[in-house]
N, C-alpha and C positions, 0 to 999 in steps of 0.2 A: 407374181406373188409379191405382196407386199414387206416394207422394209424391217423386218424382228427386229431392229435396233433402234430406231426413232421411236421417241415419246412426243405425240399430242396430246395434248389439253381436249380432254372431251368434254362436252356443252351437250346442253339435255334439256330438250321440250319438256318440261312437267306435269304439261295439261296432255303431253300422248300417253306412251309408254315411259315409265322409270327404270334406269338400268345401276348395278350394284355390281362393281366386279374386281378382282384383287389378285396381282399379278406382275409380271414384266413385259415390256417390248412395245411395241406399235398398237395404239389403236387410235385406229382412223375411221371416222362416222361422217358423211356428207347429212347431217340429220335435215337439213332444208329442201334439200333432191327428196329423199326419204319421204317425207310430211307434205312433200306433193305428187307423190303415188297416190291412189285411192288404193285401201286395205280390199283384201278379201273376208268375205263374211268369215267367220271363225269356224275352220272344219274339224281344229281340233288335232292331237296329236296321231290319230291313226290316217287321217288323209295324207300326213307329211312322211309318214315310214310307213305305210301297206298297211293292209288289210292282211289279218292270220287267217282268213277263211282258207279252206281248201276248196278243190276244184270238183264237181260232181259233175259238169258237162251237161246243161241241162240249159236251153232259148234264156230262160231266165239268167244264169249265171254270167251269160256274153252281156244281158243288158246292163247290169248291175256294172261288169266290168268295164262297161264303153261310158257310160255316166263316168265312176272314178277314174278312168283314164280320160277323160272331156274334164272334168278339175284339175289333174296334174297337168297336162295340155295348157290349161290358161295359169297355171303358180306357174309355168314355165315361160310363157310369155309374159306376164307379169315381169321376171325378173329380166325379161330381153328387154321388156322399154327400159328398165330402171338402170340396164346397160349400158342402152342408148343414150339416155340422159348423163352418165358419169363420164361418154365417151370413151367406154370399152367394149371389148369385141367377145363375141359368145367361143366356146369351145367348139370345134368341128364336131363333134358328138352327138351337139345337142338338134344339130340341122337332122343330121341322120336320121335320130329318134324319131322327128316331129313327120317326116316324111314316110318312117315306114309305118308310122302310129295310121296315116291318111289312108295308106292302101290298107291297112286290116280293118278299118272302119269300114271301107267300099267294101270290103270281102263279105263281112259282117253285117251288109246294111238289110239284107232280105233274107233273115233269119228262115222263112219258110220254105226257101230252096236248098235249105241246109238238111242235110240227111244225120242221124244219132252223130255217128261216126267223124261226119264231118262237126257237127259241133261239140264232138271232143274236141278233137285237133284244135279248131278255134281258139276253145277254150281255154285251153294249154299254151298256144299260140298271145295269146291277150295278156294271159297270165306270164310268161316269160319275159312279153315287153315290156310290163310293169314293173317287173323285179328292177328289168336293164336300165330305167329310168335315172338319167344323168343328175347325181347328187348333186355336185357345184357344176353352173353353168359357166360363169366368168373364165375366161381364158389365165386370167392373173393368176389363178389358183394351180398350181402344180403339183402332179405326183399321184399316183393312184393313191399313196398311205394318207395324203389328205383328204382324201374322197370316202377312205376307209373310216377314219377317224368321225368324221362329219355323221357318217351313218352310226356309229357307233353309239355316239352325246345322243342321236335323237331317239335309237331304241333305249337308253338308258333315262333320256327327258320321260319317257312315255311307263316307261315301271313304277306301277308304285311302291316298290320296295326298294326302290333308289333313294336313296336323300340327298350324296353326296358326289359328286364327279370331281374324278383329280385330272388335271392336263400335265404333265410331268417328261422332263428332257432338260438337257441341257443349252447354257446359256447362245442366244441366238436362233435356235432350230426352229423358231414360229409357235409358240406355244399361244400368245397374246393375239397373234396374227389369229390361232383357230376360233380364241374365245371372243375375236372382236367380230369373224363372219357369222356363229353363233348366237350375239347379243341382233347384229343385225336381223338377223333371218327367223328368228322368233318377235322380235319385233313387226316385221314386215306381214309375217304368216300368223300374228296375234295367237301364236301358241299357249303364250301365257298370258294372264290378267298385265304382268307389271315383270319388267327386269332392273336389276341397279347394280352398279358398277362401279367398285373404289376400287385405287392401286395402293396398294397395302405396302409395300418397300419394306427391304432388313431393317427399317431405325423406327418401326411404328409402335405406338402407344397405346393402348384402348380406349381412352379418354379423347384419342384424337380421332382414332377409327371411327368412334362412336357416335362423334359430329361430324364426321365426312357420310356417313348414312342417311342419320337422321338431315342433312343438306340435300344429299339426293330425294328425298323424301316432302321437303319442303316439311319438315317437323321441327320444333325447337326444343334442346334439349335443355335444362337448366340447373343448375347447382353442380359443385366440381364430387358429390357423391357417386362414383362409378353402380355401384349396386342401383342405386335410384335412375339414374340414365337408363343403365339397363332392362330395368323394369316399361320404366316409358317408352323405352325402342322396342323391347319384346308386343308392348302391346299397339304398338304402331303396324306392326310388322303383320301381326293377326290378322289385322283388319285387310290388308290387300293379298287377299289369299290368291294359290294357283300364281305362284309369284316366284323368278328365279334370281339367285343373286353369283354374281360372279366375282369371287375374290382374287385379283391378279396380284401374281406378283411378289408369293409368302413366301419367306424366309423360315421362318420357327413359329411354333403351334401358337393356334389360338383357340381360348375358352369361350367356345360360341354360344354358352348359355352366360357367361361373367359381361360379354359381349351386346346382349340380348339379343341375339339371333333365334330363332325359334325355329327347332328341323321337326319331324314328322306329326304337322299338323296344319293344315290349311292347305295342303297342295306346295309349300316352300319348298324350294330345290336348291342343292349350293354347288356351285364349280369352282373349284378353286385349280389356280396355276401355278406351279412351282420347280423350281430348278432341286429340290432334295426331296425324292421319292419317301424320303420317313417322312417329312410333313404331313403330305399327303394322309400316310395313314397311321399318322397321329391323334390325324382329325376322323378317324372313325371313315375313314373310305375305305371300301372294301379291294380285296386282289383285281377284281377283274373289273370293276369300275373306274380303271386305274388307266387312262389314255397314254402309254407311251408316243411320244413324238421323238420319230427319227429319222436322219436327215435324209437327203434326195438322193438317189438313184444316180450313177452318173450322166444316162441319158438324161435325165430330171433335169437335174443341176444345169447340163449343156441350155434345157428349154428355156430354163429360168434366165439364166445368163441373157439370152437371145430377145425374151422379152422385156429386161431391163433394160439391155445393149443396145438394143433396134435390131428391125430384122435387117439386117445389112450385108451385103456380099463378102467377104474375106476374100483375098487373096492367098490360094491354098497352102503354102506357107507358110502366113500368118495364122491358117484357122486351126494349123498343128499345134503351134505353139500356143495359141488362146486356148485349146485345148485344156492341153498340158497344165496349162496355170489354172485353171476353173475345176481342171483334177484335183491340182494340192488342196482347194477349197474342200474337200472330203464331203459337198454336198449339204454343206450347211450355209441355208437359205441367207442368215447376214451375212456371209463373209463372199457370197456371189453378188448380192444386191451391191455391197459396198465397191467391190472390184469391178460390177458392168458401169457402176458412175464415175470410179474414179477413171476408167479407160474411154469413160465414151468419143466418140469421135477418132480416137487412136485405131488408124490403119498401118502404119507404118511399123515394119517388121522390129524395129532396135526396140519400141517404146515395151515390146508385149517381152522380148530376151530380156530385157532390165526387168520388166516384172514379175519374170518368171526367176531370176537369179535373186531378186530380193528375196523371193519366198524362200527357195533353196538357200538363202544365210540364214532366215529364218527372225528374216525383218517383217513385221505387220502393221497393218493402220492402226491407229491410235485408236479410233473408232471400233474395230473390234478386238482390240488388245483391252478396252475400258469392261465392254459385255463380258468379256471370258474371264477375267481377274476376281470381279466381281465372286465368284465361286472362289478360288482361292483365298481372299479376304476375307471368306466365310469360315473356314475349317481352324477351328478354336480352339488345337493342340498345334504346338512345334513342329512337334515330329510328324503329326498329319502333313505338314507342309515338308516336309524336307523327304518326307516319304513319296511324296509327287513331284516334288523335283526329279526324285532320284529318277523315277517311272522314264524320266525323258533322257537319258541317260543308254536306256536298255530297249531292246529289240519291242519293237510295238505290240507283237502278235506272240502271247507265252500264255500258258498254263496258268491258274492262278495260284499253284501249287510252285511253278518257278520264280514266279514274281515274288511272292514270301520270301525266298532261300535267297533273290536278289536284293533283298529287302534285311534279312540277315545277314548276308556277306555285308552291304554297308556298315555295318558298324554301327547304325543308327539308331539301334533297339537297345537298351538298360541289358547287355548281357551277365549281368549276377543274378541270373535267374536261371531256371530251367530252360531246356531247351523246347518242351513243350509247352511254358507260358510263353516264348518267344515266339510260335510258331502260332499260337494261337492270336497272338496281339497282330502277327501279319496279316491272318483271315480278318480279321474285327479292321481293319486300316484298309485293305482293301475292299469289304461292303463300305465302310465308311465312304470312299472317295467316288466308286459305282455310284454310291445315294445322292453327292452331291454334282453328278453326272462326270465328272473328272476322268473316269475310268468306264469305259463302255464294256458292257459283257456281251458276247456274241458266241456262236457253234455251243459246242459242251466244255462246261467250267474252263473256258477262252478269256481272256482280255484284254483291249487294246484301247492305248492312248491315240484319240482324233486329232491329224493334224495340224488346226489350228489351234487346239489346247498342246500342243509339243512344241510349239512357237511359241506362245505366251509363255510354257513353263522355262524356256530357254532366252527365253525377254531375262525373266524375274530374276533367273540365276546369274546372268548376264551382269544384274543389275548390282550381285551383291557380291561378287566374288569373280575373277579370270577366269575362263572357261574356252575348250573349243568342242562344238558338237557338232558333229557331220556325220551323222545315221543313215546310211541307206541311198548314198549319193554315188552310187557307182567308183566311187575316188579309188586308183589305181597306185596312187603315193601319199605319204602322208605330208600331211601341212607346211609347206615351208617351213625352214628353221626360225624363219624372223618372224613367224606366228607363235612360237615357241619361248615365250617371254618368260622374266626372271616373276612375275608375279602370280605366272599361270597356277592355277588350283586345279581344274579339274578338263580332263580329257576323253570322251567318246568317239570314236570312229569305229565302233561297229556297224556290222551288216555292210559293207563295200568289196571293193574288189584289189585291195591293198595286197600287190606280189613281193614286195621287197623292202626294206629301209635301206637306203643306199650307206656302203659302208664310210665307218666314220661319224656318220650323223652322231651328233652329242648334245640334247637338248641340257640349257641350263634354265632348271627348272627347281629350284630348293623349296618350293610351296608346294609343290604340285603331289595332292592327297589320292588321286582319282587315275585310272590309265585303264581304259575297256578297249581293246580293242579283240574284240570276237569276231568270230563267225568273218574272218578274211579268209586268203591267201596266202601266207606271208610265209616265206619258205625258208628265213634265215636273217636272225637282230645281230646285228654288231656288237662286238663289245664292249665298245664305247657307250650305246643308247641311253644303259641305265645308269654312269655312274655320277650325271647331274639330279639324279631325284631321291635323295636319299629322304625324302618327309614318305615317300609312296607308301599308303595302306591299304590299297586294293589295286590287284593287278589282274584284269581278266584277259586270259590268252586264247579262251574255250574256242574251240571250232576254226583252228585253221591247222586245215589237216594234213597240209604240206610242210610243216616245220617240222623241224627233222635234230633241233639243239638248239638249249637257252645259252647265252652268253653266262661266264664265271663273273661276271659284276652284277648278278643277281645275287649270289652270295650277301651283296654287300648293302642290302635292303630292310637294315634291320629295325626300318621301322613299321615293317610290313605286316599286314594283320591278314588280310586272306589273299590266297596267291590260289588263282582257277585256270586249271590245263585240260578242263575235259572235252572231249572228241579231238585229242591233237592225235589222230594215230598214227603220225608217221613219227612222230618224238621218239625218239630214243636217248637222248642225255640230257637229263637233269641237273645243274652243278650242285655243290654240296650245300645244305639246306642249316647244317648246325648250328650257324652265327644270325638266325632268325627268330630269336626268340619272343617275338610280341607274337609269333605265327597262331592266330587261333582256328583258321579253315585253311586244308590242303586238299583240293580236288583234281586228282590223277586218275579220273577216269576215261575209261573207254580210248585210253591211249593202249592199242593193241600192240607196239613194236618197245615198249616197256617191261624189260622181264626182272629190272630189281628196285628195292624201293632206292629213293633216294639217298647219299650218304649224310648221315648227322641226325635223320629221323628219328632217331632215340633221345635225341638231346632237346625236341619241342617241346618242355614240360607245358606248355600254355596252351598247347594245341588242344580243342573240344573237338575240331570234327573234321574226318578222316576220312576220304573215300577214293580209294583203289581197287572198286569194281570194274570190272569185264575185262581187267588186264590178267596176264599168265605171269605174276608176280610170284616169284618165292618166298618165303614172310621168314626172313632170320627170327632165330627163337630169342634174340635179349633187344628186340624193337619193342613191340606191342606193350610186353611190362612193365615198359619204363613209361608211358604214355597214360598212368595216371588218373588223368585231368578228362578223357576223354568222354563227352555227352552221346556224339555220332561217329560210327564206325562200319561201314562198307567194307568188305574184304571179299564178296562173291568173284568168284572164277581162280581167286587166289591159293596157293596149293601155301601144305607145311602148318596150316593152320592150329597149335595145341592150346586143351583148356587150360594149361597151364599157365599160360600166357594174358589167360582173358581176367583170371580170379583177383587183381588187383584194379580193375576197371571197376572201384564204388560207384562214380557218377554216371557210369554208361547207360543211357534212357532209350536208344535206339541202336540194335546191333544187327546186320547180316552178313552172312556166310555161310561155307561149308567145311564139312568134318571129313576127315575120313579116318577109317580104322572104329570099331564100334569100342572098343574101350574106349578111347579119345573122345567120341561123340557123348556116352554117358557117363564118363567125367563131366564132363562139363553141363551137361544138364544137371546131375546130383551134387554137384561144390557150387554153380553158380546160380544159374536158372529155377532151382530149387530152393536156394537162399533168398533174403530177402534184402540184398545189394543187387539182385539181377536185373539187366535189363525186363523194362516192361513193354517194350517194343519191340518183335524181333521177327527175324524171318530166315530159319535156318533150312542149310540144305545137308542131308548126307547121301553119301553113295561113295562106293567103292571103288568103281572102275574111272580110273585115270583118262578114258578117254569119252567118258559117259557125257554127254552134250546136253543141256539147259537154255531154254531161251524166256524167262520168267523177269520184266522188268520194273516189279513191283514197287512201288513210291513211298516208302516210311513213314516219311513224315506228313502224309496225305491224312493217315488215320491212325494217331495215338491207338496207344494198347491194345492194338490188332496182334494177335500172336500166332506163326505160321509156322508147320514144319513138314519140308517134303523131304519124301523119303525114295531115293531112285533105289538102281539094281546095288540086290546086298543079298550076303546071307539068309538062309530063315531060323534066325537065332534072336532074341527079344532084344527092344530096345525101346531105352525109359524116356517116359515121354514126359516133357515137365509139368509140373501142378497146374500149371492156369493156361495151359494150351489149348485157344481156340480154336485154329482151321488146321485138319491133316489133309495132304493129298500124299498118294502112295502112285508115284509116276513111272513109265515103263520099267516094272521088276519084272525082268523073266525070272524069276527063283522062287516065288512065293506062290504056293497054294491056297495057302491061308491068311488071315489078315493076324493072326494069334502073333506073331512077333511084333507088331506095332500096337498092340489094345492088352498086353498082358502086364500092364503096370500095375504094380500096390495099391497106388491109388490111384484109380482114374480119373486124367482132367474133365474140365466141363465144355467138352467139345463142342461143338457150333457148326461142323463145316467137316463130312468127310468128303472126298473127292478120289476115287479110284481110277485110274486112265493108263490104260497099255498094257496091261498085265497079265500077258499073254496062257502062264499055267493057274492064276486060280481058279482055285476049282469054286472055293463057297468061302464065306464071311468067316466063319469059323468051321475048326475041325469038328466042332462036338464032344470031345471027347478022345478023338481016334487016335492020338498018338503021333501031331504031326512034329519036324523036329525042334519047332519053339516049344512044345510041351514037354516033351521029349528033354529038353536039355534043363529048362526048369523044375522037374521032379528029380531029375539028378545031382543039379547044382546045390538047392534048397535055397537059392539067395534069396533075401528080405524085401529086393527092391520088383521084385516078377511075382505072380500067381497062375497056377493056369487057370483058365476063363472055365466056368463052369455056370450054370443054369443064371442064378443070381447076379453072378460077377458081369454076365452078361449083357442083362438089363442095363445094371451101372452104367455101362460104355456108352449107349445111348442115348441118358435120359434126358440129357439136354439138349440134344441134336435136335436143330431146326431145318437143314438143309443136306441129302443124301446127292450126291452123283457117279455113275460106274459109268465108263464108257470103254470101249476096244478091249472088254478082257472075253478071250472068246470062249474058253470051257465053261463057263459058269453055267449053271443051267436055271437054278432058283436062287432068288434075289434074299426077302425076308422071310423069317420062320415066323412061326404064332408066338413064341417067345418072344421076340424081338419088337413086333409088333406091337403086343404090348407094353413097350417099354416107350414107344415113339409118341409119346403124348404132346410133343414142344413139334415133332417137325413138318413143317413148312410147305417144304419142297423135296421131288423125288424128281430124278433127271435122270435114264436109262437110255443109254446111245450104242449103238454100233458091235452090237454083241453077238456073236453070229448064231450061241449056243442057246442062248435065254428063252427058256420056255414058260416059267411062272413069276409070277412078281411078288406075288405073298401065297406064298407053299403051303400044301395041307391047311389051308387057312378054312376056319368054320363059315357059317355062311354069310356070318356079315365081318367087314373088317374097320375097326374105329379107330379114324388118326382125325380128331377133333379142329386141329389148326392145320390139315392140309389143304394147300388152296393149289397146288402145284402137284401133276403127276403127269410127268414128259416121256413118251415111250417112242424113239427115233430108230428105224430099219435093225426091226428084231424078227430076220425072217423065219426063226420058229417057236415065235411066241405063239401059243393057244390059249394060256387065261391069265388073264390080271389077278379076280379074285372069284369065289365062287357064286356069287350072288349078287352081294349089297356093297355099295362105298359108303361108309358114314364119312365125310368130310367136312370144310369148310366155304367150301366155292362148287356150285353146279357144274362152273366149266373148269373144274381143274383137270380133268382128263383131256389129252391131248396125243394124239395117235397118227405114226407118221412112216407108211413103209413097213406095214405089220402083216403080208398077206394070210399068215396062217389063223390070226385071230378070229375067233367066227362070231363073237358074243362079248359084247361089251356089257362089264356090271353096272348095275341101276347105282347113279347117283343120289344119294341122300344128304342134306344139309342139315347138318347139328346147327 
């Protein structure tokens, strides 16, 4: 593969083909080899990506396909002389191809010994080899996703309702490398009339674009009027129709009509290459027209390696270790090309250790530290840049939902604002740095910093400030003390295998802002550690889960702003926290052997956000009150909890927990939740029983004013549900018959989301009427804040409901009444699981049943269902029914689409 990092000078026969293209990296055109090929007549864009015919199996169809396989056959050797001539070597693929093409031609050659049958198979046979047809022949070319790509531009060259092609990746990865085999290979195959080719670079002008065109063009543009140039370029451009131009190389948009570029007319087609996927489709390029490039495979990368390196024997030793180093390369085509040159000839075991040890310091060649900066250079905010610093800092592979809150805990974000414009600025900074390839997205809402962009971000940091980073190095101790300089600023040693700080260690460190060290081992700090760092404003300790006590010269931190302990679960002492007052995040969670908050937690007035989830905390009643200030507050699994405690929390935007005692729960719904200081983020739990177990690890701040409340085993006596409660689940209550104690509010909210799971005695949705004892105790009570549910009130409950689900409640027998029914005008989806009793799903229902937006109805081992409904479904989706383990069912109702 050729080098993504070198720039030639491309020169351009004018009297053949003209090429137009704008972008970064390598392009290399032998155009004098080129211009003494003899062309093939022009077969046009369907001989070069297939024929859409299908296959009917008919003498005629094998001839047709032995002709177009007899054209691909010579574009194939075509490009072997042109091989020969550059003195390069074909892919082992393409011999295969050419040899088993021969014997199906023999097979094929006496069509009239062939029986129907057999010239199906033929057929099919013919047709399968054409598919298999070796896109890049050259060996140079690595990696099946460049084969993929290749294929890709040519079924997109060949649409007419393409205008625009993006090649899009980050710096390095061969973007220029795809668009220069491109420019070539339409050139070669006269796909099109005419291609031209400018590199457009971040510092271009349009007055200068404009004569770099009109150059390729052999056109003269005259006067320095842009409008007028344009005019003259637009109709220069007319004239050589079926013509593609390739913009390498773009940084920020360009106005390809201000430009005089002219797109859907004449057969013009534009590619353009760029390292910020917004470019791309700035410029009117659609999603899927949109060529991600990314990098090599590690097999790949080894190929690649091998055929820059020479194919040359290693000694097995040395070929571990080359390895190893062509690994840290994470598969990006420049930074292997530059590595097999800078090594070539190097056998000798020390040269490949020293090279592998530079990378692990997290030294790079200047040559691709220039390519990769380049992206950085670009991003046109501060904080964008200190935002990607930080990224190198932290564990590669997170959520993009952690990266934010890591992104928060820095300090780095204007916090005099909400916590949900903070959280929002995080999303918008992380598409930002994705766009400008910085931040790679992979699995589901994942993302990771590539290693050689986590070198260069630790070059830059390097560059401006003390630092030590050592991420992921296996390191068993921390850094010599003499690494631990009076200048140092910032410290990473996460993700290693760090068991101890040997006692005594006493770094004098008075700069030093930064100390991460997560996700160890580290089973015990001295006391000494921390009393040289008194600037420290972020201390992350998260995930070492054999520490077992912080030193009391933590205490003495008090310029500390967020201090992170979560997953330490073997902690159990915290020293006294009171003399911390810059504290604005303390995260103690999922430290299981923690059962009290720390002492002086009353005294954080600065502290926003709080989370002592998944510990068996006891919550003294004069902590929480005094905490004021607080935006996020975590307290699930935490017992003692009163509303009392929560009603001076103005700022709180994000709250979870649990209640117990149902006065206590609807206090605090009716003094807080119900006001208009309440949290508008929340996700409450109640239930009764002290030993009742929950495993729900839902993420807050993932999604602003999401409002939740589950309701485990309790009483069946009513309980108020807040005014803007979106999602209820009502989770293993054995005590409830009926749903009337959770839906018997004043005013019912505008639900969105009920979910029933476990509930082992109801019998039905509601009593009806019969007298169960939530009704029962609210005709007694007469209180203001209950009603019992009758015909009307009913409706009410569900008329915003877009999504129902029951599952494991085994007495129920029928699901919805025709009342109810008509009330479900919004819902969505129906989900019915595991219910041993269930026999109708819309009861007494007439004979057609109308839920307008249901696109979902999931009916999962209900062995004594017999009817859904009695006739008709009016729906939204033909295939919303879905039926799974019903054996009683005999007759499924006709679907209808409103």
């Amino acid at each position: 593969m050729m080098d993504p990092g070198n720039s030639i000078n491309h020169q351009i026969n004018t009297q053949s083909t003209t090429f137009l293209a704008v972008g970064e990296g390598a392009h290399q055109i032998n155009d004098n080899i080129e211009d003494s090929i003899p062309y093939q007549t022009n077969e046009g864009l369907e001989g070069i990506v297939g024929s859409e015919h299908g296959v009917s199996g008919s003498s005629n169809d094998i001839g047709g396909l032995i002709r177009h396989l007899n054209q691909l056959e010579e574009d194939i050797k075509d490009q072997l002389r042109l091989l020969g001539l550059r003195g390069k070597k074909p892919k082992a693929t393409v011999d295969h191809w050419l040899n088993v093409l021969e014997g199906l031609k023999r097979r094929a050659g006496d069509k009239s010994q062939l029986g129907s049958s057999q010239i199906q198979i033929m057929t099919e046979e013919l047709e399968q080899h054409k598919a298999n047809m070796p896109v890049v022949v050259s060996n140079e070319f690595v990696g099946e996703g460049f084969k993929e790509n290749v294929r890709k531009i040519w079924e997109l060259l060949r649409d007419d309702k393409v205008f625009i092609i993006g090649i899009h990746g980050m710096g390095g990865v061969g973007k220029t490398f795809l668009a220069t085999y491109m420019e070539n290979e339409i050139k070669r195959k006269k796909a099109f009339n005419h291609v031209l080719w400018v590199t457009v670079s971040h510092d271009f002008a349009i007055f200068k674009l404009q004569q770099q065109i009109a150059e390729r063009m052999g056109v003269k543009l005259y006067g320095d009027d842009e409008r007028t140039r344009a005019t003259i370029l637009a109709s220069e451009l007319a004239k050589i129709e079926n013509s593609v131009l390739i913009l390498d190389d773009v940084w920020r948009y360009i106005d390809l009509e201000k430009m005089g570029i002219p797109l859907k007319m004449n057969g013009i087609k534009l590619i353009v290459t760029s390292r910020l996927k917004h470019v791309c489709q700035q410029m009117d390029c659609q999603p899927n027209d949109i060529i991600p490039m990314n990098c090599l495979l590690y097999w790949e990368g080894w190929e690649l390696f091998l055929l820059k390196f020479g194919h040359h024997e290693f000694p097995p030793e040395v070929e571990e270790i080359a390895k190893s180093v062509i690994n840290k390369c994470n598969g990006l085509p420049l930074a292997i090309n530059v590595m097999a040159r800078t090594m070539k000839g190097k056998y000798d075991i020390h040269w490949w250790k020293h090279a592998f040890n530079k990378l692990i310091n997290l030294e790079m060649e200047e040559e691709i530290l220039t390519v990769l900066k380049r992206s950085y250079d670009y991003l046109t905010e501060n904080v964008l840049q200190e935002c990607f610093l930080h990224s190198a800092l932290v564990p590669t592979d997170v959520s993009k939902s952690d990266w934010v809150i890591k992104v928060v805990e820095s300090g780095m974000l204007n916090e005099k604002r909400s916590l949900e414009e903070l959280i929002d600025e995080g999303f918008v900074i992380i598409d930002e740095l994705m766009q400008h390839s910085l931040l790679l997205e992979y699995g589901f809402e994942r993302i990771r910093m590539h290693y050689p962009v986590r070198n260069m971000a630790c070059h830059i940091l390097n560059e401006s400030r003390s630092c030590i980073v050592k991420c992921w190095q296996k390191l068993i101790k921390i850094p010599d003390i003499r690494e631990w300089t009076d200048d140092l600023e910032i410290v990473s040693l996460a993700c290693n295998h760090i068991k101890e700080i040997v006692e005594g260690t006493s770094p004098e460190c008075p700069r030093l802002s930064t100390l991460i060290l997560s996700s160890n081992y580290i089973s015990h700090i001295p006391e000494s550690f921390f009393i040289g760092m008194n600037a420290l404003t972020l201390l992350d300790l998260s995930f070492n889960r054999t520490l077992t006590s912080l030193p009391n010269s933590l205490s003495n931190l008090k310029s500390l702003i967020s201090l992170l302990l979560k997953g330490c679960s073997e902690l159990k002492y915290i020293p006294p926290l009171g003399e911390l007052q810059e504290l604005s995040k303390l995260d103690i969670s999922y430290c299981y052997s923690i059962h009290k908050v720390p002492l002086g937690l009353e005294n954080l007035i600065n502290l926003k956000w709080l989370d002592l989830s998944e510990n068996r905390i006891t919550l003294p009643g004069d902590v929480l009150s005094c905490l004021t200030n607080m935006q996020y507050l975590d307290v699930r699994h935490c017992s003692n909890l009163k509303a009392e405690d929560m009603k001076w929390m103005s700022m709180l935007e994000c709250f979870a927990g649990h209640f117990r005692g149902r006065n206590n729960y609807n206090n605090y719904v009716r003094q807080t939740l119900n006001k208009d200081y309440g949290p508008k983020t929340y996700f409450i739990l109640f239930f009764e029983d002290e030993d009742y177990e929950y495993d729900y690890h839902y993420i807050m701040y993932k999604e602003f004013n999401r409002r939740r409340l589950y309701i485990g085993d309790c009483t069946e006596l009513p309980y108020l549900l807040p005014r803007d409660l979106v999602d209820l689940r009502v989770h293993y209550n054995d005590k409830w018959e009926y749903l009337c104690a959770a839906l018997s509010s004043e005013k019912p909210p505008p639900l969105k989301t009920i979910e029933i799971d476990n509930c082992k005695k109801l019998k039905r949705l509601f009593c009806l009427g019969n007298g169960c004892s939530t009704c029962t105790f609210i005709q007694s009570q007469h209180t203001a804040d209950f009603r019992i549910l009758k015909h009307q009130t009913r409706m009410e409950v569900f008329r915003h409901l877009t999504h129902f689900e029951i599952h494991g409640c085994d007495k129920i027998e029928m699901l919805l009444t025709p009342e109810l029914v008509s009330s479900l005008r919004q819902l969505e989806s129906i989900e019915v699981r595991f219910c041993e009793s269930m026999k109708e799903i819309f009861g007494d229902s007439p004979l057609q049943v109308k839920l307008p937006n249901l696109t979902e109805l999931n009916l999962w081992h209900l062995p004594q269902l017999h009817i859904v409904c009695k006739q008709v479904l009016l729906c939204a989706s033909q295939n919303a029914l879905f039926i799974l383990d019903c054996p009683n069912l005999k007759e499924r109702p006709t679907i209808v689409v409103q």
